[in-house]
N, C-alpha and C positions, 0 to 999 in steps of 0.2 A: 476437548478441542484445543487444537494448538494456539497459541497465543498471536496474535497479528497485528504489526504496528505499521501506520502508513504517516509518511511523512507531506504533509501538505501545506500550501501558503491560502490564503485568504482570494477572492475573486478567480480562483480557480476551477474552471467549469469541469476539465478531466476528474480535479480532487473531488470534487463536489460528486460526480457521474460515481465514482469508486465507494465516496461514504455512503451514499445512497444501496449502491449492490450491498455492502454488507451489512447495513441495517433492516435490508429487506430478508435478508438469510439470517439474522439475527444472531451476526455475529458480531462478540465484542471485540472491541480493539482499542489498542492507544492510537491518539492522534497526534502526532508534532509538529505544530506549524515551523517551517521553516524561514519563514519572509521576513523576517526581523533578526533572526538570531542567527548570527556566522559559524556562531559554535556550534549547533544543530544540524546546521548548512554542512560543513564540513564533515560531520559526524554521517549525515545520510552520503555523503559522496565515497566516505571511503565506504561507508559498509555495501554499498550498491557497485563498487566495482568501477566507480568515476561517473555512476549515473548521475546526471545532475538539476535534470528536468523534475516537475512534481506531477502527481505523485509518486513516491517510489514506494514499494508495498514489500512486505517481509510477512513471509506465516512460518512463525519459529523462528531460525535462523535462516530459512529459503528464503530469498530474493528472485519474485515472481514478478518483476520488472513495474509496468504503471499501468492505468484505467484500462488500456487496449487490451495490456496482458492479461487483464485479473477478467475479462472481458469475455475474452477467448476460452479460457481455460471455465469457464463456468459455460458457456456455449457447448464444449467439449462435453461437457461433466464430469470435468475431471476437478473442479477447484474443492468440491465438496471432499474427495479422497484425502487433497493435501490438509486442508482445515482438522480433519479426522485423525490424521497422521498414523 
């Protein structure tokens, strides 16, 4: 399974919505809260392409956008393909 890191802050209902989906598919991931740390902050902005809202979701190096995205794509059935890679 590809590796997946979601970047999140605290009181975050979408982040919260996204850890929830992949705990339920029992997939591991890092988490990095963002809402304290600028250097993190910054770090998820460039990698997401000036995303800047949370969460923003990464499996591998895809950048599969936030909750809504990661959302969709498992509605589709397609999120199980990319996790698999």
């Amino acid at each position: 399974m590809k590796p997946v890191t979601i970047y999140t802050r605290a009181l975050c209902p979408y982040c919260w919505r996204a850890v929830k989906l992949l705990k339920k598919k029992g997939v591991k991931f890092t988490e990095i809260d963002v809402g304290m740390d600028s250097a993190r902050r910054a770090e998820m902005i460039k990698r997401a392409n000036g995303g800047s809202t949370v969460p923003q979701i990464f499996i591998g190096d895809l950048h599969i956008g936030g909750c809504d995205d990661m959302v969709a794509l498992e509605q589709a059935g397609k999120l199980d393909r990319l996790l698999q890679g």
